[in-house]
C-alpha positions in Angstrom: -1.2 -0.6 -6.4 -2.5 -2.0 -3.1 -3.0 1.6 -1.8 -4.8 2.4 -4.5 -6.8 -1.0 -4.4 -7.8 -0.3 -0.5 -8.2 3.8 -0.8 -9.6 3.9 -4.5 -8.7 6.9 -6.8 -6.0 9.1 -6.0 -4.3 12.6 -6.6 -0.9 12.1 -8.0 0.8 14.8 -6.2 -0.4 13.0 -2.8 2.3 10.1 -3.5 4.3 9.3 -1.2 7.7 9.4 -3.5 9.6 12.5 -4.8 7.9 13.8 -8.1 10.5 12.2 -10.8 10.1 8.8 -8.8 6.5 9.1 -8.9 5.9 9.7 -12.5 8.3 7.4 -13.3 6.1 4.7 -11.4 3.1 5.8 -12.7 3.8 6.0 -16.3 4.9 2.4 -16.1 1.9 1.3 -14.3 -0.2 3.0 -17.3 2.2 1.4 -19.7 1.6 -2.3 -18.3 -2.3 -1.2 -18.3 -2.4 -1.2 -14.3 -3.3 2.5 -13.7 -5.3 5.4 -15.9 -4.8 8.6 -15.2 -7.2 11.6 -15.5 -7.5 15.5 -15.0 -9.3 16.5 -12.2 -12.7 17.8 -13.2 -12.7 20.3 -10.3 -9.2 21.1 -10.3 -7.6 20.6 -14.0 -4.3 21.0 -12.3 -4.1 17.8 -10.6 -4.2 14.5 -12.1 -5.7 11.5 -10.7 -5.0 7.7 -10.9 -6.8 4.6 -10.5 -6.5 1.2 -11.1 -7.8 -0.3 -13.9 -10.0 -4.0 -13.5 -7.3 -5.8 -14.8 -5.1 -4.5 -12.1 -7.9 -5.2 -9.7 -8.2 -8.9 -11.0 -4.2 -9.3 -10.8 -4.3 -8.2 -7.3 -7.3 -10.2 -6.1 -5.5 -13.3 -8.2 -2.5 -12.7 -6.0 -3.6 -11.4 -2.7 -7.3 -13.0 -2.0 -5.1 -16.2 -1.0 -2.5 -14.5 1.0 -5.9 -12.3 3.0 -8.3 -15.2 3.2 -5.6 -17.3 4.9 -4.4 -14.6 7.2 -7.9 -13.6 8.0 -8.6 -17.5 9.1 -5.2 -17.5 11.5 -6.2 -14.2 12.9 -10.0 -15.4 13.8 -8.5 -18.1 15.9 -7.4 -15.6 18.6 -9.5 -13.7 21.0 -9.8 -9.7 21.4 -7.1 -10.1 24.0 -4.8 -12.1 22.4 -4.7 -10.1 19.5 -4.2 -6.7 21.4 -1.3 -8.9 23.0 0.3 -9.6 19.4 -0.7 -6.4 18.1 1.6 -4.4 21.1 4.3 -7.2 20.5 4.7 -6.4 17.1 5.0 -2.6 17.6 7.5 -2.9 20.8 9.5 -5.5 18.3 9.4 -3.0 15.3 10.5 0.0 17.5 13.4 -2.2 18.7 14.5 -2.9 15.6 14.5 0.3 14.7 16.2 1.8 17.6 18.8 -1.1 16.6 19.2 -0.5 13.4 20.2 3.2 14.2 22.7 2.0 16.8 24.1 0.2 14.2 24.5 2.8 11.5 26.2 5.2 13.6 29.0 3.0 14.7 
């Protein structure tokens, strides 16, 4: 939903997941009245979703907090010092990574 929230509507057969997976999600989401889904006007072949307000509201609700206060830490710190972080982060992910594949093929 926060992909959804960030890029607006989307074509189903753009999801990330295999197809069963996908509609699976998706038909739950429109169960729980978080998604609709809709033909393509141009293309009646493809079927689009987007969030409904209530999902937006639910997500605002539950995010906004969790943003605001990030976007306050983050404003503390200079151009710089975020590049710095930002490159920390990414050497630290790509080491885990690289160690997590050591470890599976032991």
């Amino acid at each position: 939903m926060g992909h959804l929230a960030r890029e607006g509507a989307h074509d189903v057969a753009a999801a990330a997941f295999g197809v069963n997976a996908t509609t699976t999600a998706i038909q739950r989401l429109i169960h729980a009245g978080h998604l609709t889904r809709k033909t393509d006007a141009d293309d009646r072949r493809r079927a689009v979703v987007e969030l409904t307000a209530r999902a937006v509201a639910l997500l605002e609700e539950v995010y906004g907090p969790v943003e605001r206060a990030g976007r306050e830490l983050l404003e503390r710190y200079s151009a710089a010092e975020l590049a710095f972080i930002v490159d920390l982060l990414r050497r630290g992910e790509r080491m885990q990574l690289a160690e997590a594949r050591r470890v599976r093929e032991r």
